[in-house]
C-alpha positions in Angstrom: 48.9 200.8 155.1 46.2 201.1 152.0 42.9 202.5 153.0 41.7 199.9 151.3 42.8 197.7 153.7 40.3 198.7 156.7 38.9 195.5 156.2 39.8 192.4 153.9 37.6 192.8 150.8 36.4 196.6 151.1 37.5 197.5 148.0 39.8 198.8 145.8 40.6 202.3 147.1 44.0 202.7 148.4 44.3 206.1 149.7 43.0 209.2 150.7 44.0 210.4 147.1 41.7 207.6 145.5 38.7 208.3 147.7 38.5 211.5 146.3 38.4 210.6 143.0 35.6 207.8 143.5 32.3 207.2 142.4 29.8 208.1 144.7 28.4 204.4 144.5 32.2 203.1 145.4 31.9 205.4 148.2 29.0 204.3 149.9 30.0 200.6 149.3 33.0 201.1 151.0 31.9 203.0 154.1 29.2 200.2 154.4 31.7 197.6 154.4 33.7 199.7 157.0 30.7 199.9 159.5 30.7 196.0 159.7 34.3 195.7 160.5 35.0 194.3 163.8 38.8 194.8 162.9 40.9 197.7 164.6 40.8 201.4 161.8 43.7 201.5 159.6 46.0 204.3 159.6 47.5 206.2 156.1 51.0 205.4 155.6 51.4 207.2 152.3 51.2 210.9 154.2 53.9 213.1 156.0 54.6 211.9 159.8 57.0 212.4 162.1 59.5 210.2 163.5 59.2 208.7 167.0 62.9 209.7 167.7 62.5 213.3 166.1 59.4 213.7 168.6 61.2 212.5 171.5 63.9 215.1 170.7 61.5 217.8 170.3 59.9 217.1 173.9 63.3 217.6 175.7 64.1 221.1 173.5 66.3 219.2 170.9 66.0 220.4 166.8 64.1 217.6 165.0 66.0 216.0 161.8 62.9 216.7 159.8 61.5 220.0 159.3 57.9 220.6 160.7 58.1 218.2 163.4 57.6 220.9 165.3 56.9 224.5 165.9 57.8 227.4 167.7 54.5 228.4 168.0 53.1 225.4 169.1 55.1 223.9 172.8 55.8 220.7 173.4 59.1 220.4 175.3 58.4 218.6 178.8 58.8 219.5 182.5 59.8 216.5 184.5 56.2 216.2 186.2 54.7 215.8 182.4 57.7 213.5 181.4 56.3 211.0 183.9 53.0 211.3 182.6 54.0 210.7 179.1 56.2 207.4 179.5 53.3 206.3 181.7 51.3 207.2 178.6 53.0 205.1 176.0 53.0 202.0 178.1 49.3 201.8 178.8 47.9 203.8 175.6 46.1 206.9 177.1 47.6 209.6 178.7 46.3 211.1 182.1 45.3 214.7 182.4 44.6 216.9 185.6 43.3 220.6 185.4 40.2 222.3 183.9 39.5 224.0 180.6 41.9 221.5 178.9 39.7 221.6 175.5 40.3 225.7 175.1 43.8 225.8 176.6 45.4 222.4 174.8 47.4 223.5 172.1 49.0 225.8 174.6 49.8 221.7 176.3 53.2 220.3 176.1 52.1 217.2 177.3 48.6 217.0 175.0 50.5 218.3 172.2 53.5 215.5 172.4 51.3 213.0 173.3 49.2 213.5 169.8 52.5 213.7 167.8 53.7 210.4 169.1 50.8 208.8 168.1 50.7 210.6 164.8 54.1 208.9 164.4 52.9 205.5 165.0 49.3 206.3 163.2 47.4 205.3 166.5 44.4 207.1 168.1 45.1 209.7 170.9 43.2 208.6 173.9 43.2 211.4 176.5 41.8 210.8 180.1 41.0 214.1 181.5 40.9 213.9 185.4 38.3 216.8 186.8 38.5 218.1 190.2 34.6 217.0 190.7 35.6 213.8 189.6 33.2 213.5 186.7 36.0 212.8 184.1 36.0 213.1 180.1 37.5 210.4 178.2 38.4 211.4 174.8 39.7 208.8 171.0 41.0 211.5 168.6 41.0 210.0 165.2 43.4 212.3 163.6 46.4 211.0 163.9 45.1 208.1 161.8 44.9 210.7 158.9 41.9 209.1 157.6 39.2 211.5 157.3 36.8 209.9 154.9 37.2 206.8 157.2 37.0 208.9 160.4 32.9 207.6 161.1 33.8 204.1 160.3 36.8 204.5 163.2 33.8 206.0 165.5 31.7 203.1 164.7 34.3 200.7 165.6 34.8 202.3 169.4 31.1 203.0 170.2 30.2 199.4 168.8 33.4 197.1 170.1 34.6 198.5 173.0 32.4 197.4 176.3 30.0 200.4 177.7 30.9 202.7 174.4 27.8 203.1 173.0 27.0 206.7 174.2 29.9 208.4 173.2 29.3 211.8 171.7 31.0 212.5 168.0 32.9 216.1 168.0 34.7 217.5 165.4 36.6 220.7 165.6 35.7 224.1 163.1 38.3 223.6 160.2 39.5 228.1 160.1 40.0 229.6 156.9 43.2 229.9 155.9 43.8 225.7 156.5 47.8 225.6 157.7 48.0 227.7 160.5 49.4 230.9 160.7 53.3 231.9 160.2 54.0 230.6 163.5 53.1 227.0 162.5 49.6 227.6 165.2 46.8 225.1 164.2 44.1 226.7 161.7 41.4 225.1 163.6 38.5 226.8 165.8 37.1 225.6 168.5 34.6 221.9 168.6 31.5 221.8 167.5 28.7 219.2 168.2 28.1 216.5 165.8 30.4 215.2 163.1 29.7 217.8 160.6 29.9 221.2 161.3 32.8 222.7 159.2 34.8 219.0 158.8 34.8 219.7 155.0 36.5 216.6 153.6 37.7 217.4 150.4 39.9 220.0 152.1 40.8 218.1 154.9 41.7 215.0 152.8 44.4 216.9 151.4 45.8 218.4 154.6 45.7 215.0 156.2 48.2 214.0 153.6 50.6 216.9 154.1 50.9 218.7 157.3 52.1 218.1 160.5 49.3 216.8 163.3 49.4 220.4 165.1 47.7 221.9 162.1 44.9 220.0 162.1 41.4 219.7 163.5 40.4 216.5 166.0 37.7 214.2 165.2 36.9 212.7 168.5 34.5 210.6 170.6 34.1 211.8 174.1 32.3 210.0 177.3 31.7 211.9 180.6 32.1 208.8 183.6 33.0 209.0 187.1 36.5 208.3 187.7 36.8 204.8 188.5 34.3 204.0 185.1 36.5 206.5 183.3 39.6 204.9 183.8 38.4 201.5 182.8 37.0 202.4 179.4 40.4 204.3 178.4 41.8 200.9 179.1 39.4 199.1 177.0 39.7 201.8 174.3 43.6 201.4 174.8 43.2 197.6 174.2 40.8 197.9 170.9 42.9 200.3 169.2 45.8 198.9 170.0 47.8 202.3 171.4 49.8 201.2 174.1 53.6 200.8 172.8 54.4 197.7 172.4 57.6 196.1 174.6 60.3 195.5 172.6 63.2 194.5 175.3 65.1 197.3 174.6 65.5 199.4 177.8 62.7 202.8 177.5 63.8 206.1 177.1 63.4 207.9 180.3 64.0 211.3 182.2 67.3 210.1 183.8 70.4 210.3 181.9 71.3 206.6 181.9 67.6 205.8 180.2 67.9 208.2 177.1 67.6 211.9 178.0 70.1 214.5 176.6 72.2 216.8 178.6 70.5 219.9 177.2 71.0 223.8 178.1 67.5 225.4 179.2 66.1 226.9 176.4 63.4 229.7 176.0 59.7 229.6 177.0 57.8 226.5 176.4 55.0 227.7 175.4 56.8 229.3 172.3 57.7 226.0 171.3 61.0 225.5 173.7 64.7 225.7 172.9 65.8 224.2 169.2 62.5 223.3 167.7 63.0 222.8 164.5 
């Protein structure tokens, strides 16, 4: 879907592309009219995503049909304790996660790193809810996978000014590494978050990448919120509900992790945190 169509009447840029080459008065006209949507961001359809079926296959070890779907640098090939977490994911449009240190150790996360690929697939937000053994959990919208980066503050402005007891999310935006791609291994080029939505988010780089690679090579722009558990778990619903992530029933019976509901007979394949058997 265009850019341009954020909201009705924004304008006449249609892409990432045609940001780029706009007027600084067009610019600022447009993110204005952004701010005052009360509309759900757009994603950009005119980009490289995945398939949902090729990510499915990659998350049970399988070679995707198209190349860069995944990586064997990057894992994403689920055990059977994150498979449950991940169809519970895509029916209520955030997925739950336990442990600590999740922001340095995620792209070494099956689970965080298939989750975000879905959604890239469907151009959705990423809503994570991280679960803390204090119980002082972190709720977390990553805006990549809209692959929208000039729109990316208009997207924040929509969740901290339409979604009930938003307001005092915190904008973070990951260090964008030199060398933008990742290394041989397909690894993500980016560093580690920085407060505030500046920092390194260069946009005229970034544009480009967001048009090209694959989700795993590139940088989050989030909104975070620190609540106790109960409060936590409530505004991922809401966020769920305003950006519209949950997958939507269809009647067709859900893949699942028993053979009768979708999953492969598969041979074990190598370590998943080397991107798992077949990943193509």
């Amino acid at each position: 879907m265009a850019l341009g169509s954020l909201r009705p009447g924004c304008g006449p840029l249609s892409s990432t592309a045609s940001w780029l080459g706009a007027s600084r008065a067009a610019r600022n006209a447009l993110v204005l009219c952004c701010l005052a949507a009360v509309e759900p961001p757009v994603a950009e359809r005119d980009c490289w995503r995945p398939t949902i079926d090729d990510v499915d296959r990659i998350s049970w070890g399988r070679n995707a049909k198209q190349k860069g779907t995944g990586s064997r640098g990057v894992p994403h090939r689920l055990n059977e304790e994150e498979r449950v977490l991940y169809d519970a994911a895509r029916a209520k449009g955030f997925v739950e996660i336990a442990g600590s240190g999740w922001r340095r150790e995620r792209s070494a996360s099956p689970l965080v790193n298939t989750y975000r690929s879905w959604c890239d697939a469907r151009g959705v937000p990423a809503i994570y809810l991280h679960k803390s053994r204090d119980g002082s959990d972190e709720v977390v919208v990553d805006l990549a996978p809209l692959r929208t980066p000039p729109f990316f503050e208009a997207a924040a402005t929509f969740c901290l000014t339409n979604v009930p007891d938003a307001a005092d999310g915190v904008i973070e935006a990951e260090q964008w590494a030199v060398g933008m791609g990742g290394d041989e291994d397909g690894r993500p080029a980016y560093g580690n978050s920085v407060d505030g939505a500046e920092g390194q988010f260069r946009l005229a780089e970034l544009a480009e990448a967001y048009l090209r690679d694959p989700i795993y090579r590139l940088p989050m722009y989030a909104i975070a919120w620190r609540r106790p558990r109960s409060e936590a778990k409530a505004l991922a619903k809401g966020l769920a509900v305003a950006l519209q992530t949950a997958e939507q029933k269809t009647g067709q019976v859900a893949k699942g992790r028993k053979k009768d509901r979708g999953a492969p007979n598969i041979k074990p394949g190598k370590s998943r945190r080397h991107g798992g058997y077949g990943i193509g």
